[in-house]
C-alpha positions in Angstrom: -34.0 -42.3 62.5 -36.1 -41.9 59.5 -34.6 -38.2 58.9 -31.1 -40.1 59.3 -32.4 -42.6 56.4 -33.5 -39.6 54.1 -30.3 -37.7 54.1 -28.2 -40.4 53.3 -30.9 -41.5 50.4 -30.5 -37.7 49.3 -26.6 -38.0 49.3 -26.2 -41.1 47.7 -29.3 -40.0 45.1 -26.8 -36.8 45.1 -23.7 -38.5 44.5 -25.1 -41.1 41.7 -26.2 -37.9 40.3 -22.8 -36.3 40.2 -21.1 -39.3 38.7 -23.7 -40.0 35.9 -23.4 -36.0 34.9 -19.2 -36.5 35.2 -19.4 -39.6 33.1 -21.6 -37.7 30.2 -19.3 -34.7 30.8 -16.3 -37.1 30.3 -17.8 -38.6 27.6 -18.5 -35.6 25.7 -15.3 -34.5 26.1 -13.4 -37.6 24.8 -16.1 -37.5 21.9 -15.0 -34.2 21.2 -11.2 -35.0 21.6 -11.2 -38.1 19.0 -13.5 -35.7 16.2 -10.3 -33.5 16.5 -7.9 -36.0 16.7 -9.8 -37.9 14.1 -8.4 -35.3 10.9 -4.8 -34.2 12.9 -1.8 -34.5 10.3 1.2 -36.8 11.3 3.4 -34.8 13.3 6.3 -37.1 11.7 6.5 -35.6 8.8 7.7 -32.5 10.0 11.5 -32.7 9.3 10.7 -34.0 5.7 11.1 -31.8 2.7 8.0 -31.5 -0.1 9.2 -30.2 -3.1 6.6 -27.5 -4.5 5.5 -26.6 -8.0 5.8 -23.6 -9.3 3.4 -20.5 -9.6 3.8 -18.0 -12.5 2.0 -14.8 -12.7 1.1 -13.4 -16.5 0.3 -10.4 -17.6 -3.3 -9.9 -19.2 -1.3 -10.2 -22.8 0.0 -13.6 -21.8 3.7 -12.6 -21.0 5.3 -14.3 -18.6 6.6 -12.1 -15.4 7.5 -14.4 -12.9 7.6 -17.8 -11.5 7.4 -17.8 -7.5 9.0 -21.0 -5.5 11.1 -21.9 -2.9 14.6 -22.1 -4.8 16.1 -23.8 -2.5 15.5 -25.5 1.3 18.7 -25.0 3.5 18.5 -26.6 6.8 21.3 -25.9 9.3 21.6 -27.2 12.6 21.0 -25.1 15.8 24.5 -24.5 16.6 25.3 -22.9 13.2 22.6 -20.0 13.9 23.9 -17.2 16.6 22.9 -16.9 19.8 21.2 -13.3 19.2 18.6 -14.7 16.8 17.1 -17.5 19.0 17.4 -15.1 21.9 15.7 -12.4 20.0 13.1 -14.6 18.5 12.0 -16.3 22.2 12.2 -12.6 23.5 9.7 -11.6 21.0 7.2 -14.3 20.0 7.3 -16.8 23.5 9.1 -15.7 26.3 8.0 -18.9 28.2 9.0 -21.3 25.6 11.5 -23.1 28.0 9.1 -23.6 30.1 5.9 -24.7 29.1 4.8 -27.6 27.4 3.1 -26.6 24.4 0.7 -24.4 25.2 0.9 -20.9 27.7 -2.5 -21.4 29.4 -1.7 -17.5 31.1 -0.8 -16.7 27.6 -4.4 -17.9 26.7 -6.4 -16.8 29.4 -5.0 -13.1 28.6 -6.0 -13.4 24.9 -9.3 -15.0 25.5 -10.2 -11.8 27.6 -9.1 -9.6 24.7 -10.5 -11.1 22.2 -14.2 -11.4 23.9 -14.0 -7.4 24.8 -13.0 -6.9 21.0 -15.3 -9.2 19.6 -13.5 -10.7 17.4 -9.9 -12.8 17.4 -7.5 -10.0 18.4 -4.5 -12.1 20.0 -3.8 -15.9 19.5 -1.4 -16.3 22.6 0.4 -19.2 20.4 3.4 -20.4 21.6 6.6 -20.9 18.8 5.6 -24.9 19.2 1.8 -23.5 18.0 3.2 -21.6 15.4 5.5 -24.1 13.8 2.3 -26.5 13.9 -0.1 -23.7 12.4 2.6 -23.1 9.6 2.9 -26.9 9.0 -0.6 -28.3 9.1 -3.1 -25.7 9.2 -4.9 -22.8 7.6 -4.3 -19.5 8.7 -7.8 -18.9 9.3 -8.6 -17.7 12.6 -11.4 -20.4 13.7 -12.2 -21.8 17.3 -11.6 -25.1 15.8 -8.3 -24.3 14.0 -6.9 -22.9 17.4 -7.5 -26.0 19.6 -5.7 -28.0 16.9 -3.0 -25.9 16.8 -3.1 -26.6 20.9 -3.7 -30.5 20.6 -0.7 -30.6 17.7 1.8 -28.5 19.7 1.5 -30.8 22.8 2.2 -33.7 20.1 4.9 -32.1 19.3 6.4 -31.1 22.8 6.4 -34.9 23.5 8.1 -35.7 20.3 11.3 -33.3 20.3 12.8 -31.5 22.8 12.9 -27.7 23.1 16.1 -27.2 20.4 14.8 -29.3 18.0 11.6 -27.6 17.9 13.1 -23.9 18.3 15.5 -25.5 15.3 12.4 -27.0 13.1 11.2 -23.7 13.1 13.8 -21.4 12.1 14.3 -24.2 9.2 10.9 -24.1 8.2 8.8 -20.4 8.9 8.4 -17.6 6.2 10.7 -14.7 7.0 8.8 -12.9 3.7 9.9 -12.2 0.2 9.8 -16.1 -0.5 12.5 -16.5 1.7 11.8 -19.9 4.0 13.9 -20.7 6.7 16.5 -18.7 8.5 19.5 -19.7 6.1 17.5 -18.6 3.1 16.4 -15.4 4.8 19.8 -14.3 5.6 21.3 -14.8 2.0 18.1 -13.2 0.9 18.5 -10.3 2.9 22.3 -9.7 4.0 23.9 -11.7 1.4 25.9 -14.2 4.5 25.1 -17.5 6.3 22.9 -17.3 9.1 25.5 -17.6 11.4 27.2 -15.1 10.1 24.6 -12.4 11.1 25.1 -9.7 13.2 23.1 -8.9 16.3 21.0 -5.9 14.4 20.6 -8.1 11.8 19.3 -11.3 13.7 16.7 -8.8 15.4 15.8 -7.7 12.3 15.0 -11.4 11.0 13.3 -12.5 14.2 10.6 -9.6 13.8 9.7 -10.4 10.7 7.4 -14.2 11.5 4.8 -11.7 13.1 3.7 -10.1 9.4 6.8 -11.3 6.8 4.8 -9.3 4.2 5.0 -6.1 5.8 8.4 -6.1 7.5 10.6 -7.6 5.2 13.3 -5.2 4.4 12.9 -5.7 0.6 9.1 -4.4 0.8 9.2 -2.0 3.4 12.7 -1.4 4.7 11.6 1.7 7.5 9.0 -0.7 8.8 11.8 -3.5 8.6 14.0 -1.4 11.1 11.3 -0.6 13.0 10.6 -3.5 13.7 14.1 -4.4 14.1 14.3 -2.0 17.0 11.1 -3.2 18.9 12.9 -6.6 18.8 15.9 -4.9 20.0 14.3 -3.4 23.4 12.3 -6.3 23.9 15.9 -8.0 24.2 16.9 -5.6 26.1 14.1 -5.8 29.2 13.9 -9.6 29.2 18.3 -8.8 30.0 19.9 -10.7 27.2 21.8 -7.9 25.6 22.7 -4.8 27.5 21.7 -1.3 27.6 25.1 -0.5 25.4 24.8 -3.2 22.7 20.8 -1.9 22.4 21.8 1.6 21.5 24.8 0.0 19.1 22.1 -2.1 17.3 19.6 0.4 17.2 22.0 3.1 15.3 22.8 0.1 12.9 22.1 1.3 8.9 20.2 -1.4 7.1 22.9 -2.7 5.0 21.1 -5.2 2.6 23.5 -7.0 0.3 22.0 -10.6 -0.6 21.1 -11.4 -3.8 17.8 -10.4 -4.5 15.5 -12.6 -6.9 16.4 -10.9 -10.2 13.0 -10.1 -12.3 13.6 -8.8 -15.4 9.9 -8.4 -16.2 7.4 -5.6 -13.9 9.9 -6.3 -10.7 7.8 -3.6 -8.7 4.3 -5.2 -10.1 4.7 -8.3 -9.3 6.1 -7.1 -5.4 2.7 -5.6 -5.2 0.8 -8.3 -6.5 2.6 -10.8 -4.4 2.2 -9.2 -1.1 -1.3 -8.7 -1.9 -1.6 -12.8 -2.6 0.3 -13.9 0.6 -2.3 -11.8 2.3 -5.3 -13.2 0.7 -4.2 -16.8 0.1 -1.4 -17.5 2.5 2.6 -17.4 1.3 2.2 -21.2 1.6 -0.4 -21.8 -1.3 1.4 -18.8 -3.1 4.9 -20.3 -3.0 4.1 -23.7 -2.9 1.2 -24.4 -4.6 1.7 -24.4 -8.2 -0.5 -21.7 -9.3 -1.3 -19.3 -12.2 -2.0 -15.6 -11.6 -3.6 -13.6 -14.4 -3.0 -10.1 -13.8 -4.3 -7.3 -15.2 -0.4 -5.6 -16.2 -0.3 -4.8 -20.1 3.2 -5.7 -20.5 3.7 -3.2 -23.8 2.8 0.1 -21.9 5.2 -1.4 -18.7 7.8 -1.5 -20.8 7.1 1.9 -22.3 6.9 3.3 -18.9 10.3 1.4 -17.8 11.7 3.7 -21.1 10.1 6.6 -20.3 11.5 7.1 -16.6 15.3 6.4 -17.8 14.9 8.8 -20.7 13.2 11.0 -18.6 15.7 11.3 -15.3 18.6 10.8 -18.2 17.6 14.1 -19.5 17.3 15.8 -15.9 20.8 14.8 -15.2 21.7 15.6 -18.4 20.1 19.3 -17.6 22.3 19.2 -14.6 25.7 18.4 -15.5 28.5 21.1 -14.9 26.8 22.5 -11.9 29.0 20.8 -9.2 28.0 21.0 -5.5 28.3 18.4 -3.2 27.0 15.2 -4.4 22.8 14.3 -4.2 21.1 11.3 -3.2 20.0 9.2 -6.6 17.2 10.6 -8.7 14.5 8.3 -9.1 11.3 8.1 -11.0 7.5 6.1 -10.4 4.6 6.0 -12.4 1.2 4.2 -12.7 -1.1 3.5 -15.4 -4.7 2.7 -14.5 -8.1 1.9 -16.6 -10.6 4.5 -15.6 -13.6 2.2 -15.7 -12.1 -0.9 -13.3 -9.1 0.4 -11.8 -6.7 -2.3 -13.3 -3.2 -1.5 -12.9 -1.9 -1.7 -16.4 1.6 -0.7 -15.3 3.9 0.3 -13.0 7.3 1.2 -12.0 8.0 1.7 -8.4 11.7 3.3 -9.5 14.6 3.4 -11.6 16.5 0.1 -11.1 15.0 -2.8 -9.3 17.9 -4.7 -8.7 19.4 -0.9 -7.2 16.5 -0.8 -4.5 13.1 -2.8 -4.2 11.3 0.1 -2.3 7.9 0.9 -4.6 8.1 4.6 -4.9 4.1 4.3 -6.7 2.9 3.0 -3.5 4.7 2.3 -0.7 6.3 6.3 -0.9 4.1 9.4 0.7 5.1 12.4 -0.5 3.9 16.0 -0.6 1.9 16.1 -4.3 1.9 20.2 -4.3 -0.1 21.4 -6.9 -1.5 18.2 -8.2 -3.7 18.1 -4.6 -5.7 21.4 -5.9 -8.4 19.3 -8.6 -9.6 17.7 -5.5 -10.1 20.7 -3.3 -11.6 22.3 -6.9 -13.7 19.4 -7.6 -15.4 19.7 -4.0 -16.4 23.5 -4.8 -18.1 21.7 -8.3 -20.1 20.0 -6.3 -21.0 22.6 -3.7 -22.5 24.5 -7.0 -19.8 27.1 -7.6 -19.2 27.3 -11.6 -15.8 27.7 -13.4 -16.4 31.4 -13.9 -16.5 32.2 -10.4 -14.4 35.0 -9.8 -12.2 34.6 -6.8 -9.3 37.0 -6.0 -5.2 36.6 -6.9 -4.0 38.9 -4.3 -1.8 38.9 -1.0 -3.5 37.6 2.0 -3.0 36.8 5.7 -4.7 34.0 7.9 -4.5 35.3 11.4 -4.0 32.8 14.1 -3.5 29.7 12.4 -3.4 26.0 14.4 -0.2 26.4 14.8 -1.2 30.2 16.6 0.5 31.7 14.1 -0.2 34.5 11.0 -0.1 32.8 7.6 0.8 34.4 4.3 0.8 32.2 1.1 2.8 33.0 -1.6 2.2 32.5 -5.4 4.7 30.1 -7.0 5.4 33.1 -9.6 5.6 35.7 -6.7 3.2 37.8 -8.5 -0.4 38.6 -8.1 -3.1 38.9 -11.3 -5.9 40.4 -9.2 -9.4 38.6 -10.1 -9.9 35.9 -11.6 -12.0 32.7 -13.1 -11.7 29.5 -11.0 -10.7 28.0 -14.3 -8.0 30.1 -15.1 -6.7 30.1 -11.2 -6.6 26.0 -11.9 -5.3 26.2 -15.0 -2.4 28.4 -14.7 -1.6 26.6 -10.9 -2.4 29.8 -8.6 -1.9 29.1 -5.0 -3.5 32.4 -3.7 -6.8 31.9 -5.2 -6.9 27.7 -4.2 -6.1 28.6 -0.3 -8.9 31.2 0.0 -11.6 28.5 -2.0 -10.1 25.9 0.9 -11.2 28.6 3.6 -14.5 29.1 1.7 -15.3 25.5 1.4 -13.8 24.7 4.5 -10.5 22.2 5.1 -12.0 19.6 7.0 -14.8 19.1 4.1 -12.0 19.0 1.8 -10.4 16.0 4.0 -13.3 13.9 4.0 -14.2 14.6 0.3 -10.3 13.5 -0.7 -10.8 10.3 1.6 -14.2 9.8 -0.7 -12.5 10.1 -4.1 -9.6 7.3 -2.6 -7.2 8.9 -0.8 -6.7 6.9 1.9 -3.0 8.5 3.7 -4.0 10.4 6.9 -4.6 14.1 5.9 -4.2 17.4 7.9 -7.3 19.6 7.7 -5.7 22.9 7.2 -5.2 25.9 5.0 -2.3 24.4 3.5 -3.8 21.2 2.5 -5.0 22.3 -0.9 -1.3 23.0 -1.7 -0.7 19.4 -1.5 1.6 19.9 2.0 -0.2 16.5 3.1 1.9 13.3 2.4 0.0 10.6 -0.3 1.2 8.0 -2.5 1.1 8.3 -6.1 -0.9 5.6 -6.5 -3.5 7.0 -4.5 -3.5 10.8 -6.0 -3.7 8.9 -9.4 -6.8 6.6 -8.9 -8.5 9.9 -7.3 -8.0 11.5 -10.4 -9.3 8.3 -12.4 -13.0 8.9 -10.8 -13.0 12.2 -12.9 -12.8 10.4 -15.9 -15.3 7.6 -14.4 -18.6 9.9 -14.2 -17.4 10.0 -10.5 -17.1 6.6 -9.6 -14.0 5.9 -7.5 -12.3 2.7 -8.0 -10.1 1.3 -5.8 -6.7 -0.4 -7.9 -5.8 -3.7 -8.2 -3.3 -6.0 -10.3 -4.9 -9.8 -9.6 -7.6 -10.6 -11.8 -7.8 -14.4 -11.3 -5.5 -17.2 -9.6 -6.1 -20.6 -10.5 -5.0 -24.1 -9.4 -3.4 -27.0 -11.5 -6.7 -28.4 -11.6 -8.4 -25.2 -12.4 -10.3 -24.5 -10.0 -10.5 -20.8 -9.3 -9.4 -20.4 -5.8 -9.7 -16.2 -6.1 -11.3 -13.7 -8.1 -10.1 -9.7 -8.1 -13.1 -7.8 -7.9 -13.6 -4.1 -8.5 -13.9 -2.1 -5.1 -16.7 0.8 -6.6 -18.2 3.5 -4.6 -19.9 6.9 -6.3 -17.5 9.6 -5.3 -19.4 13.3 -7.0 -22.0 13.5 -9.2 -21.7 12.7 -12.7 -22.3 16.1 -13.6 -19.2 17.6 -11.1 -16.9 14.7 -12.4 -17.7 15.8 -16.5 -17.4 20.0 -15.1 -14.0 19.1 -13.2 -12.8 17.1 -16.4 -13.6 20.1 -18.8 -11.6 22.1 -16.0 -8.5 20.2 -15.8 -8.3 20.0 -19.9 -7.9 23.7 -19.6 -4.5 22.9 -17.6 -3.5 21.0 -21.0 -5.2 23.4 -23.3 -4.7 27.0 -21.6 -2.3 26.3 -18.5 0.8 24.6 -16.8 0.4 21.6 -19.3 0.3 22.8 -22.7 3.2 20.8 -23.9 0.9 18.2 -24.0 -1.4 19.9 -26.3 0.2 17.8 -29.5 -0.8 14.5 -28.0 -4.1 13.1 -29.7 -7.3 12.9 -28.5 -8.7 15.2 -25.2 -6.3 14.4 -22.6 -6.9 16.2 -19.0 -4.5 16.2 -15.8 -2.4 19.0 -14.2 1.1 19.7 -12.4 2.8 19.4 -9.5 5.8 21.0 -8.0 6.7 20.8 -4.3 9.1 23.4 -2.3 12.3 23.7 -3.9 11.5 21.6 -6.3 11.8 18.3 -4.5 9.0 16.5 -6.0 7.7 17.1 -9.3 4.1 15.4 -10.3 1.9 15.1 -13.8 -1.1 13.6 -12.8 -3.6 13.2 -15.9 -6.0 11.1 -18.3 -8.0 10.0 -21.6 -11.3 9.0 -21.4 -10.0 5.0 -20.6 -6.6 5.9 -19.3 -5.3 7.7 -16.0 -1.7 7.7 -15.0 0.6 9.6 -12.5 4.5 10.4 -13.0 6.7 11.4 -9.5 10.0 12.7 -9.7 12.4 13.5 -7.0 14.9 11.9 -4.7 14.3 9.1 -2.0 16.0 12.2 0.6 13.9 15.1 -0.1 16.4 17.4 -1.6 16.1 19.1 -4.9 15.7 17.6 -8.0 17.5 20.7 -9.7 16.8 24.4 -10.6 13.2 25.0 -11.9 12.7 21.1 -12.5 9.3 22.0 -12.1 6.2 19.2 -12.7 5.6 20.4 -16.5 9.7 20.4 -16.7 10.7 16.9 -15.3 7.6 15.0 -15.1 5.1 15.6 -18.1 7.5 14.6 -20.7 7.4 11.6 -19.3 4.0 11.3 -18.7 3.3 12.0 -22.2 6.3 9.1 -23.5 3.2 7.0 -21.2 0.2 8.0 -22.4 1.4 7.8 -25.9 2.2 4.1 -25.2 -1.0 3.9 -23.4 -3.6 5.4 -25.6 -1.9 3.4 -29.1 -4.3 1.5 -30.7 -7.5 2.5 -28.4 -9.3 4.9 -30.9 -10.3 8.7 -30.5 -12.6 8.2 -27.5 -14.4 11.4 -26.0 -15.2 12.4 -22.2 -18.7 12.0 -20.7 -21.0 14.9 -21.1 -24.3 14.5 -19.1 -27.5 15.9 -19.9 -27.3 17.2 -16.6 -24.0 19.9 -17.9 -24.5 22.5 -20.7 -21.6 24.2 -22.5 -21.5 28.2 -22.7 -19.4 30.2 -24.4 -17.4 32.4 -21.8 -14.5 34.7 -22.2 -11.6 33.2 -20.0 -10.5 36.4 -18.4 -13.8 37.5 -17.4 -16.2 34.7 -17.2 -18.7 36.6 -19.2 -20.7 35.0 -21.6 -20.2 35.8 -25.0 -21.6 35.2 -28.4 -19.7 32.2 -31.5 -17.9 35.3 -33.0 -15.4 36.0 -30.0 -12.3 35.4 -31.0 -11.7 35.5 -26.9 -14.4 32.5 -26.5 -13.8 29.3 -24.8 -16.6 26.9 -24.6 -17.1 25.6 -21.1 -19.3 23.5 -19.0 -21.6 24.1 -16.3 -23.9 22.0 -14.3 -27.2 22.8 -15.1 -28.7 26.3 -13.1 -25.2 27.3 -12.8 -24.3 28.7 -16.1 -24.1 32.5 -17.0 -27.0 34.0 -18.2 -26.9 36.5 -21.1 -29.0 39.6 -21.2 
């Protein structure tokens, strides 16, 4: 009996036990619940419009370029957008939405166990309903906190509206990228038409973009746009609301863009760039809506000299080409970017001919072959591994046996013909090919790739033989800022345009800072400086011997002349010119880098360098300059007429007897 009376005094002990631990469980729970609740925005205000104030960007000489807000607001009611855009947007971002009720607690319990094996917040599993509330009310940080809110606000909302209005609500209020706000907006943005006008390519194409607007809207990036499109497209497909048939249709559909685009009529491609780079950092929201002021760092009287410069430089190409008839060639465009050498401030650029032809940024978003214009690098890394400029190296035929590829290799000279031995400098100045592939198989091409990636190249780059000809694809931006860290004692700089964005109240909300790493050694940027004026002085550049002041850069020219390149610099000042065709075909016969693209790189620097003052290069006490004959690399004495004084890094210059 008395063991009887101690069990049930140990269950009901037991049992008190369990309720006073639920009841503190519960309590704690509800506490936390109503500190959450406590700061939620009113969920009512969702179909109101706020009008926003305007932000305008300025250049860093106080001229206006642009002034970003949302134009205009254009609701339209769920039955005036097709069919194929809900469909492709619920295929895409929440194939549940019908059926849940806010939240996908599957959807959740997938991306919690991604996120812990990645460490960080990977996949947010939201919902449409989440989304619409995170886009509304909250901060796009990615936060524990922020993410139940999101949860706790899209339940409020499920019990509000039903499933069209909120699928509605959203279409009418998310950013589709470019500034473009709701569906309506985004389709006269973009295609020029009424939402419901919109085909089922291009409704596919408009549902993708929610998941990263700045990256896949067709005016920034319109191959990522259609690639995107076409994800959309077979994700349609396998959830079986468009056939196999209308998916192939779709997916062969050109992008036809035909809206009118936001006309800027001052740095169009400059302020792309910088804008993407804001939505990224501070949200299109605060960008678009918040009535900000953008100090960049864009020198408005050298943008408008390189606008000039590209027209009056592709005029006279086409001029060159008149009367030769053939079949008709894609457009030929032009890009170029200025840069300061000590911060990497982008103090212009031009991303093509005619913004209001094509928004695509040739400068940055383009990778193209740079042919010749790649060798400094490869050149720059020997500098550093202690060969000097009068190493002799040999112009003559050669075969690589058993390449990658498994087969025999025999690079040609541009010229066809061979000079037999040679200096390093002269083989870089006068843009030998020969001579740059055997110092790649001396040095080694996969030490070459990581040394390009050092100096700022950041596009993927194949490690082989034929790397140093520039046969690996980089922007111009990139090839240009590498250059830059020559003229910066070897400290790479990475570019940027935003120097400071402040709020009505001014408070700064974000500072650009300068992205600095050391790159070579002072000593092997001032030797590969001294080498890459001989280009100007002695080689492929020459024409631009009657600019002032020591200037240093060197040519490009890709197969069949399809892209032509002058990348170059002052002592402050580095810019790069591209030339070709958006379709790699040729830009004409012999349009050659010193042909097509150094006259206008020169119309830039001139613009560039005006009112800066004779400034010289760095010279370290680290380099001494020797007197060498070019042909030979032999020292000689002041009373050569042959001489040319060069530098070496110290222990590597000639010796005289």
């Amino acid at each position: 009996m008395a063991r009887m009376s101690d069990r049930k005094t140990n269950r009901k002990g037991l049992l008190i036990g369990v309720l006073v631990l639920t009841g503190v469980l519960c309590g704690v729970a509800v506490g936390v619940l109503l500190a959450l609740f406590h700061d939620l925005p009113q969920i009512r205000s969702l179909e109101s419009y706020r009008p926003s104030a305007v932000t305008r960007i300025y250049s860093s000489d106080d001229v206006l370029l642009a002034e970003l807000f949302l134009e205009r607001r254009l609701p339209v009611p769920l039955d005036q957008i097709p069919t194929y855009l809900k469909e492709a947007l619920i295929a895409t971002e929440d194939r549940s939405f019908y059926r849940h009720g806010g939240v996908d607690p599957k959807g959740i319990a997938r991306a919690i166990v991604r996120d812990i094996l990645a460490g960080e917040f990977v996949e947010g599993a939201s919902t449409l309903t989440q989304q619409l509330a995170k886009t509304l009310f909250l901060s796009p940080q990615k936060t524990l906190n922020r993410k139940i809110k999101e949860a706790l606000l899209a339940i409020q909302i499920e019990r509000r509206y039903t499933k069209d209005e909120i699928l509605a609500l959203y279409l009418n209020q998310v950013y589709f990228g470019s500034g473009a706000y709701g569906v309506e907006v985004a389709a006269r943005s973009f295609f020029g038409k009424p939402a419901k006008q919109l085909t089922l390519a291009e409704s596919a194409l408009i549902a993708g973009m929610p998941k990263a607007p700045s990256r896949y809207s067709p005016l920034v990036n319109s191959d990522l746009a259609v690639h995107r499109r076409n994800v959309v497209l077979r994700q349609m497909k396998e959830v079986g609301v468009i056939s196999d048939t209308q998916y192939r249709t779709a997916r062969q559909s050109p992008l036809e863009l035909s809206g009118p685009r936001r006309q800027r009529e001052r740095a169009p491609y400059f302020v792309d760039y910088v804008t993407r780079h804001l939505e990224q950092e501070i949200g299109a929201s605060m960008l678009y809506k918040g009535g900000l002021t953008v100090h960049t760092s864009l020198i408005y009287r050298i943008q408008e000299a390189v606008r000039r410069a590209i027209v009056k430089g592709l005029e006279a190409i086409e001029h060159r080409a008149r009367g030769q008839g053939g079949p008709p060639k894609p457009a030929l465009q032009g890009a170029a970017v200025v840069l300061d050498t000590a911060s990497g401030a982008i103090l212009a650029m031009a991303g093509g001919r005619e913004y209001r032809e094509t928004a695509y940024n040739r400068a940055v978003q383009a990778k193209r072959q740079s042919g010749s214009a790649f060798k400094p690098i490869v050149y720059a890394l020997a500098v550093e591994r202690g060969f000097p400029q009068n190493y002799i190296i040999r112009d003559a035929p050669v075969l690589f046996e058993k390449m990658n590829n498994g087969n025999d290799w025999q690079p040609q000279n541009f010229s066809t013909d061979y000079q037999g031995d040679m200096t390093l400098r002269k083989a870089l100045a006068t843009s030998r090919n020969i001579p740059a592939v055997r110092l790649n198989h001396m040095l080694g091409p996969g030490s070459a790739v990581d040394f390009a990636h050092q100096l700022g190249i950041e596009s993927p780059l194949v490690p082989n033989l034929s790397l140093v000809l520039g046969t690996s694809e980089v922007s111009l931006m990139e090839l240009t800022s590498a250059y830059a860290a020559f003229a910066n004692h070897g400290i790479s700089v990475k570019p940027h345009g935003v120097i400071v964005v402040v709020e009505d109240s001014g408070k700064i909300i974000l500072r650009g800072k300068s992205q600095r790493r050391a790159a070579l050694s002072r000593a092997g940027a001032a030797v590969m400086t001294d080498m890459l004026q001989a280009v100007i002085q002695e080689g492929t550049g020459r024409r631009a011997r009657r600019l002032p002041g020591p200037l240093a850069g060197k040519t490009g020219t890709t197969d069949n002349f399809r892209d032509a390149l002058f990348i170059g610099f002052s002592p402050t000042r580095a810019a790069g010119v591209w030339v070709g065709r958006d379709l790699p075909t040729p830009i004409g016969p012999r349009e050659t880098g010193a042909r097509a693209a150094l006259p206008i790189w020169m119309d830039v620097m001139t613009e560039a360098l005006a009112g800066e003052g004779l400034q010289y290069f760095d010279i370290p006490d680290d380099v001494v300059r020797v007197r060498i004959d070019p042909e030979t690399g032999a020292p000689v004495d002041d009373r050569s007429p042959k001489g040319v004084g060069v530098l070496f890094k110290r222990g590597t210059e000639p010796q005289t007897d």
